[in-house]
C-alpha positions in Angstrom: 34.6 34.9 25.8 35.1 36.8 22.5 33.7 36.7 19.2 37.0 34.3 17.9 39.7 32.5 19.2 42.7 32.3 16.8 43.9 28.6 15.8 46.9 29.5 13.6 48.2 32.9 11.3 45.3 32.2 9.3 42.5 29.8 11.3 40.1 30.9 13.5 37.4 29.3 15.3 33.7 31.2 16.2 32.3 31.2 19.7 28.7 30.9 20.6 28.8 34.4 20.6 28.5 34.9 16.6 25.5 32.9 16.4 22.5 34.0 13.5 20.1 36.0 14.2 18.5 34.4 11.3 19.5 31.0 12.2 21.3 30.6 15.3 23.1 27.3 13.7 24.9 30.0 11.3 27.0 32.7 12.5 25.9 36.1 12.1 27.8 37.8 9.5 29.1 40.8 11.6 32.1 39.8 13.7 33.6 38.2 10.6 33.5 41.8 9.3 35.6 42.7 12.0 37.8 39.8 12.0 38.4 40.9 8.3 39.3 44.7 8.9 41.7 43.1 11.5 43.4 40.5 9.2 43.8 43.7 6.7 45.2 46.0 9.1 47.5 43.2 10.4 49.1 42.6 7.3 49.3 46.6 6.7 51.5 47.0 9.5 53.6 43.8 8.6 54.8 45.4 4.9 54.9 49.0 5.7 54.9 51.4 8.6 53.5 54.5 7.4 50.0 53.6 8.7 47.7 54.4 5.8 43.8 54.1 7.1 40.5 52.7 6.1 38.8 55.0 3.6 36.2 52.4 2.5 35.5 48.6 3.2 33.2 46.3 0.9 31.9 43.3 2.3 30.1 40.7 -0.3 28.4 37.8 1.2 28.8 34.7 -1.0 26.9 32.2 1.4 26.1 31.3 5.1 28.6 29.5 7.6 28.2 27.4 10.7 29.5 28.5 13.7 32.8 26.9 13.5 36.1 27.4 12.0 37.7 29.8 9.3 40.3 30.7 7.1 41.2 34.3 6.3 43.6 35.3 3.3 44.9 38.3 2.8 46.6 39.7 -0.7 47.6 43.2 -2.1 45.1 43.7 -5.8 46.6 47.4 -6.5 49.6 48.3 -4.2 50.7 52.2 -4.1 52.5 54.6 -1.6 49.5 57.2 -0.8 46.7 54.0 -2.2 46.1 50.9 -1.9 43.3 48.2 -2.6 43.4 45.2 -0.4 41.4 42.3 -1.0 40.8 39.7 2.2 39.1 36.8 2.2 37.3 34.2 4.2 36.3 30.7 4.0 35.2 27.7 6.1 35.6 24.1 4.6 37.1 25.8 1.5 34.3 27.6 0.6 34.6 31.2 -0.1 31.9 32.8 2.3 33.0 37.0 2.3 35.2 38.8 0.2 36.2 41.9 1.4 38.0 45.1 -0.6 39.7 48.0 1.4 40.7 51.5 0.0 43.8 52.2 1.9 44.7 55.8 1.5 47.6 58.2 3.3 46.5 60.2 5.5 47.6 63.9 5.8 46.6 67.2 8.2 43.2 68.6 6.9 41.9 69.7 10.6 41.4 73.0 9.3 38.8 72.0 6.7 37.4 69.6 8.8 33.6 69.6 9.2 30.5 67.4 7.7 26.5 69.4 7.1 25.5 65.9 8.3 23.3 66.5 12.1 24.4 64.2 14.7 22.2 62.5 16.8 21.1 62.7 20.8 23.9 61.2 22.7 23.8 57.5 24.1 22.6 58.7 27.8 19.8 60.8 25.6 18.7 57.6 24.6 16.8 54.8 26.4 17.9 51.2 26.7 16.2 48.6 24.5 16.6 44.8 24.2 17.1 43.9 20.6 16.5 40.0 21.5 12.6 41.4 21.9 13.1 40.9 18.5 15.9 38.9 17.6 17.3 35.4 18.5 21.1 34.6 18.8 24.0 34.8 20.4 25.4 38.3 18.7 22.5 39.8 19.1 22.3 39.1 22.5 26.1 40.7 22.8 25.0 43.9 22.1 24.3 46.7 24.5 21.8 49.2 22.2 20.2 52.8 23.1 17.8 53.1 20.8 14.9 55.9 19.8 12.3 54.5 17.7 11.7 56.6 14.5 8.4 54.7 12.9 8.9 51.2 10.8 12.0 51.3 9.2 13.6 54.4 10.3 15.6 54.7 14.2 18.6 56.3 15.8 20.8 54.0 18.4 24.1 53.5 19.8 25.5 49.8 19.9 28.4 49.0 22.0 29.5 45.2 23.3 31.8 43.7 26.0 32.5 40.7 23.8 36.4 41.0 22.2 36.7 40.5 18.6 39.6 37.9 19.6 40.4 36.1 22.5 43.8 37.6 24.3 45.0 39.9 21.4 44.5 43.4 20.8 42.9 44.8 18.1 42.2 48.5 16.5 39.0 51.1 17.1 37.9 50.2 13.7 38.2 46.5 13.9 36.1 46.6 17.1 33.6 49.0 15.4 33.3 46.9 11.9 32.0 44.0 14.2 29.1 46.4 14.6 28.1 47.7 11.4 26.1 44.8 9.9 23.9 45.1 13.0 22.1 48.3 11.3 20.1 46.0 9.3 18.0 44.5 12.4 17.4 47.8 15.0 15.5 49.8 12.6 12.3 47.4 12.0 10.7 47.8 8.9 8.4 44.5 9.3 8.5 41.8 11.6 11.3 39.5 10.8 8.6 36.4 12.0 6.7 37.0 8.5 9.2 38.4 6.2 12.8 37.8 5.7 15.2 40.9 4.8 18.9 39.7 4.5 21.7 41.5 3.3 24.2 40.3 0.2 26.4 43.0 1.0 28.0 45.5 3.1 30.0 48.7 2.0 31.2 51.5 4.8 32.7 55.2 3.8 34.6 57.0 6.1 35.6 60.3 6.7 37.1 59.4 10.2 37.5 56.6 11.8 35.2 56.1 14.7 37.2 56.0 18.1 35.0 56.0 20.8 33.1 52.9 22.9 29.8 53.4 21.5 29.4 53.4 17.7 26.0 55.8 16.8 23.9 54.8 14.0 21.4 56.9 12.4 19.0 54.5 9.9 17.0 54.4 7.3 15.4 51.0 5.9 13.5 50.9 2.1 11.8 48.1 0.3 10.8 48.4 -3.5 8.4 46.9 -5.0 10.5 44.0 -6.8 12.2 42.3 -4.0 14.8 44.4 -3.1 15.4 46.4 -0.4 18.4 48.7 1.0 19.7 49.8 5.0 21.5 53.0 4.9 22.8 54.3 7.6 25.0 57.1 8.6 27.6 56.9 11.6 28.8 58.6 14.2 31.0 58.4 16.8 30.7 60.4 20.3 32.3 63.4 18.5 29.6 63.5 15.6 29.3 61.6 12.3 32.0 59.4 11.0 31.0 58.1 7.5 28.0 55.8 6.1 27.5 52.5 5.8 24.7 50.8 3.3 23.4 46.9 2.7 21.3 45.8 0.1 18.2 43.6 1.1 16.9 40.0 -0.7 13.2 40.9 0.5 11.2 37.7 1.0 7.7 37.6 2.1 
C-alpha cells in the first residue's frame, strides 16, 4: 500500500502508512512533502517541456492533519524561461496545513566544474541496521528501512530507503520519492528522548546541487538546541555518488 491513493486531479487520501510519529492519529508530515514535489513537478511538465529542476523546496508547516484526505493546489507566483517560483499548497477540511515554494531553474552542462569540499559518508552496507520504532511510534516510521552510525546525542550519519510508493499505481520522479524522506532527519539523530521532551519542526527547506537519484537517500546530521526554546536539524545529503545538497528544520523545543 503506498503512502496516498489519488481521489481526483487534486484529492488524495493518506494510508495508515503516514501516521505521526508524534501522534499516530496525525499524519506525519513527510510523505505530504513528497506528494507536494510531485503535484509541482506534474504541473511543470503540463505547461512546458523543457524540464527545468528543483534547485530549492520550502516546506512551512501551518498545523497538524488527521490521517485522511487532502487537497493540493498548485499556481505559478514568478513565471520565467530559465526561473521560476512555484507555490503548492495543501489542505484538508479547507484548512491550509503546508505551503510549499519551489525555485525552478534551467539546467545547463557544468560537468566540468562539477565537485562539492563536502566529505561523504560510509556507504549504506558500511553501516549497520537500526530500528527507528526503538524509538519512534507510527506507521511512517515503521516504513522506513535505516543504516544508521550513531554519532553521540544529536549528531548521526544513516541511509533511509522505503518500499512504500508515494502513490498508489502512478509513477512518480527520484526527487518526489526522496522528498518523502527528508523530514525524517529530525528523528534518527537523538538529541533527548522524545518520551520527556518534544522537538517538532515548523519548517522544512532543501538546497540542491543535484538531484539525488539513487534508492537509498544518505543523511549526514547535526541536531542543536538553544537556550530559549528553539532548536534546528541540519543535515547534509547525499546520494550513492556523494553529497547532493542540504536540508535544515527549525525545532519548537518543549520540555
Amino acid at each position: 500500500m503506498a503512502y496516498f491513493e489519488r481521489l481526483s486531479e487534486s484529492m488524495f487520501r493518506a494510508t495508515e502508512h503516514v501516521g505521526g510519529a508524534w501522534n499516530i492519529a496525525e499524519q506525519h508530515i513527510a510523505p505530504s512533502f513528497g506528494l507536494l514535489v510531485h503535484c509541482i513537478e506534474t504541473d511543470r511538465d503540463i505547461r512546458r517541456s523543457d524540464g527545468p529542476v528543483v534547485g530549492r523546496v520550502s516546506f512551512d508547516i501551518l498545523g497538524t492533519v488527521p490521517v485522511g484526505v487532502v487537497e493540493t493546489t498548485v499556481e505559478v507566483l514568478r513565471g520565467g524561461r530559465t526561473i521560476e517560483l512555484v507555490q503548492a499548497t495543501l489542505r484538508h477540511d479547507g484548512r491550509t496545513i503546508v505551503i510549499a515554494r519551489a525555485w525552478l531553474m534551467q539546467t545547463r552542462d557544468t560537468a566540468a566544474l562539477a565537485g562539492s569540499p563536502l566529505p561523504a559518508i560510509p556507504g549504506p552496507g558500511e553501516m549497520p541496521s537500526w530500528d527507528p520504532t526503538t524509538v519512534w511510534q507510527g506507521g511512517y516510521i515503521a516504513s522506513a528501512e535505516v543504516r544508521r552510525l550513531d554519532l553521540g546525542p544529536g549528531r548521526a550519519s544513516y541511509w533511509v530507503r522505503t518500499a512504500q510508493p508515494l502513490l498508489g499505481g502512478e509513477a512518480v520522479s527520484k526527487l518526489a520519492s526522496a522528498a518523502t524522506l527528508f523530514d525524517i532527519a529530525n528523528g534518527m539523530a537523538v538529541r533527548v528522548d522524545p518520551t520527556e521532551v518534544a522537538y517538532p519542526n515548523l519548517d522544512l527547506t532543501v538546497h540542491l546541487f543535484d538531484e539525488p537519484r539513487t534508492e537509498w537517500l544518505g543523511f549526514d546530521t547535526s541536531v542543536s538546541f538553544g537556550r530559549n526554546g528553539i532548536g534546528l536539524t541540519h543535515t547534509i545529503l547525499h546520494d550513492e555518488r556523494g553529497p547532493v545538497g542540504s536540508v535544515s528544520q527549525i525545532l519548537t523545543v518543549r520540555p
